[in-house]
MIZAMAR-92051 format. One record per residue (C-alpha): residue number from 1; residue in three letters; x, y, z. Coordinates in Angstrom, 3 decimals, m for minus. Example, Ala and Ser with C-alpha at 12.3 -4.5 7.8 and 13.67 -1.06 7.14 Angstrom:
2
1, ALA, 12.300, m4.500, 7.800
2, SER, 13.670, m1.060, 7.140
***
This chain:
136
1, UNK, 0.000, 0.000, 0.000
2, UNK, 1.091, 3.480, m0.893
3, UNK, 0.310, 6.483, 1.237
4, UNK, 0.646, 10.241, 0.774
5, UNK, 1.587, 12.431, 3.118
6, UNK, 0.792, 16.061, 2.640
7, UNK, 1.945, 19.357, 4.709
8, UNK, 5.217, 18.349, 5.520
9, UNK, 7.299, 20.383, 7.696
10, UNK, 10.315, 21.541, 5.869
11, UNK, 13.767, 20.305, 6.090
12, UNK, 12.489, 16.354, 6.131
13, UNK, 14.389, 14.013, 4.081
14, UNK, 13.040, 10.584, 2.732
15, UNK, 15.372, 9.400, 5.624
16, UNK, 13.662, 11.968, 8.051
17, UNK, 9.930, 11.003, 6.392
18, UNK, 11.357, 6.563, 7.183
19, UNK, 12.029, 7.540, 10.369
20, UNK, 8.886, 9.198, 11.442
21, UNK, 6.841, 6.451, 10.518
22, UNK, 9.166, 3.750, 12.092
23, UNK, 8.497, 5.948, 15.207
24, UNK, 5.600, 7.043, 15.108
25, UNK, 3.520, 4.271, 13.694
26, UNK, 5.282, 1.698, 15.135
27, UNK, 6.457, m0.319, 12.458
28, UNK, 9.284, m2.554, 11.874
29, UNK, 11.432, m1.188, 9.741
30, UNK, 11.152, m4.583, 7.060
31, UNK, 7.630, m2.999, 6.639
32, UNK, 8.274, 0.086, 4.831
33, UNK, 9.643, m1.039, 1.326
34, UNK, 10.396, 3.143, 0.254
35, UNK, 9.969, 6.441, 1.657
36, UNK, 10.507, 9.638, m0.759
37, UNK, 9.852, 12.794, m1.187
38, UNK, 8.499, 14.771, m4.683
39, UNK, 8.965, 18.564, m5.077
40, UNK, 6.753, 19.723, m7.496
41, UNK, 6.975, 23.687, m8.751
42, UNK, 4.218, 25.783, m10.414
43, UNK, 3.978, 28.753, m12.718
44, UNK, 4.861, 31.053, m9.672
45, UNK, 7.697, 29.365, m8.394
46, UNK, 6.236, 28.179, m5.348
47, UNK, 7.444, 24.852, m4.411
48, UNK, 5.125, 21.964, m3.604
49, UNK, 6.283, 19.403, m1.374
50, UNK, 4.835, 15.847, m0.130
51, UNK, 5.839, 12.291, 0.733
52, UNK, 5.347, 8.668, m0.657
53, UNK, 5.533, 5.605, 1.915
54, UNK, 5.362, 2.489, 0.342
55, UNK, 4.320, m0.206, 2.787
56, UNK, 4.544, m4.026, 3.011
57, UNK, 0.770, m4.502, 3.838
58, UNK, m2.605, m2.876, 3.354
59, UNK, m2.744, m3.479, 7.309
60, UNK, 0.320, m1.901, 8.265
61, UNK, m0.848, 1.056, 5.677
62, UNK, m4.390, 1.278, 7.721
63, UNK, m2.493, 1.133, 10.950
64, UNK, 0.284, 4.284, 9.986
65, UNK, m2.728, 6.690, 8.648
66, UNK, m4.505, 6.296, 11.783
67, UNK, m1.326, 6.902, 13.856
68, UNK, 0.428, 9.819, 12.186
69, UNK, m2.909, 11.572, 11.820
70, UNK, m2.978, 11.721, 15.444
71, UNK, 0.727, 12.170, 16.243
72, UNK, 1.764, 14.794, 13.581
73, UNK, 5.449, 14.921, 12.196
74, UNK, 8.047, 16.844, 13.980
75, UNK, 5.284, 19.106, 15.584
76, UNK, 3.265, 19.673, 12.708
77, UNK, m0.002, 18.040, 11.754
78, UNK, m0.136, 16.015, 8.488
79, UNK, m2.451, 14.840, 6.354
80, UNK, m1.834, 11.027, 5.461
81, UNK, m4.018, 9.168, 3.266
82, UNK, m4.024, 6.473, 0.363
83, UNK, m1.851, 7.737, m2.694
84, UNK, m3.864, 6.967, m5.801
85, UNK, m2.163, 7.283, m9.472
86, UNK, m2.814, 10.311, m11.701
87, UNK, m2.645, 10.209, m15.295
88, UNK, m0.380, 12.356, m16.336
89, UNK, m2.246, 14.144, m19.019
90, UNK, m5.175, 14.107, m16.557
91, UNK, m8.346, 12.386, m18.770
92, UNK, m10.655, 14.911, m16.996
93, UNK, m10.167, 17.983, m18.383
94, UNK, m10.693, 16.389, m21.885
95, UNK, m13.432, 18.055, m23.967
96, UNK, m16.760, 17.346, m22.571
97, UNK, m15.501, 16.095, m19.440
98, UNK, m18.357, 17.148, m17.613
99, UNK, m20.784, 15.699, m19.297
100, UNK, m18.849, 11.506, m19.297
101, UNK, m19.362, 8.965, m16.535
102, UNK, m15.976, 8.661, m14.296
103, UNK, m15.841, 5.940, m12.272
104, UNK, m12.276, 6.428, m10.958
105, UNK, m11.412, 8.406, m7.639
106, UNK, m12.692, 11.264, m6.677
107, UNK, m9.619, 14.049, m6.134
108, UNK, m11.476, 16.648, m4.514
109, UNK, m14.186, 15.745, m1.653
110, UNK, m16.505, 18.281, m2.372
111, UNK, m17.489, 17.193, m5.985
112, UNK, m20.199, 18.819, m7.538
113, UNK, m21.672, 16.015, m9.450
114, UNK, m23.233, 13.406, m8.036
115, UNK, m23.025, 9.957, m8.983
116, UNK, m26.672, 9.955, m11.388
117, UNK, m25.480, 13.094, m12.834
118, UNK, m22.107, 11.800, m14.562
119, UNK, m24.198, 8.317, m14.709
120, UNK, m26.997, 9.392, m16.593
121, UNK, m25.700, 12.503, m18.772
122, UNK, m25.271, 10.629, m21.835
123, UNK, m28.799, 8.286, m21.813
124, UNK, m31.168, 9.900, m24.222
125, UNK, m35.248, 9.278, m22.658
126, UNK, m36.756, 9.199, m26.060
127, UNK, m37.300, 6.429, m28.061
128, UNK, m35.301, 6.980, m31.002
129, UNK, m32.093, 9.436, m30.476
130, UNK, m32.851, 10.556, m34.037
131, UNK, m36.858, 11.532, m33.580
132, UNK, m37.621, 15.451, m33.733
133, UNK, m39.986, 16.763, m31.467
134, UNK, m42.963, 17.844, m34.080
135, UNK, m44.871, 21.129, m32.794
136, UNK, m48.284, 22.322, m34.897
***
């Protein structure tokens, strides 16, 4: 299991990051296969920062969120939660994306569109697709 850890205090390392969740979490360290860090920087130059922990076990992965939500890192709180992959030219902001089904992982928690909404946006309720409405 992969986790993400966002709003890391700066100056942690990947070493600093393996540490903290040998520590903290309470885990051997044979259970945490990789520990990194990714810097990511935007139009602005502001500098992005968060951590990958790869873990041995979908257990041991439930077991660290819970844990180093409580405990924080270094005095700061994190956030810690399941890392899921992005595609890299990011399939949603195709044309039309509003209007296709996604069935993949929500990003942000408060999405607008409801599950019948994306669902449902393509069925047509007529009979025939190609029938005109005929007004006298």
């Amino acid at each position: 299991m992969e986790l993400f850890v966002g709003y890391l205090p700066p100056g942690i390392d990947s070493g600093g990051l393996r540490t903290a969740f040998r520590r903290s979490a309470f885990l051997p360290p044979w259970m945490i296969r990789s520990a990194r860090i990714v810097q990511l920087q935007d139009r602005n130059g502001c500098v992005g920062r968060y951590g990958r922990v790869a873990l041995t076990s979908r257990l041991a992965g439930h077991y660290a969120k819970r844990f180093m939500a409580k405990r924080g890192l270094h005095g700061y709180r994190v956030s810690v939660r399941e890392f899921h992959h992005r595609a890299a030219g990011n399939e949603r902001r195709a044309l039309n994306w509003r209007l296709r089904y996604w069935g993949g992982v929500e990003r942000r928690q408060g999405e607008r569109r409801t599950f019948s909404e994306t669902a449902l946006a393509g069925i047509s309720l007529r009979a025939d697709p190609r029938q005109e409405l005929q007004l006298d």
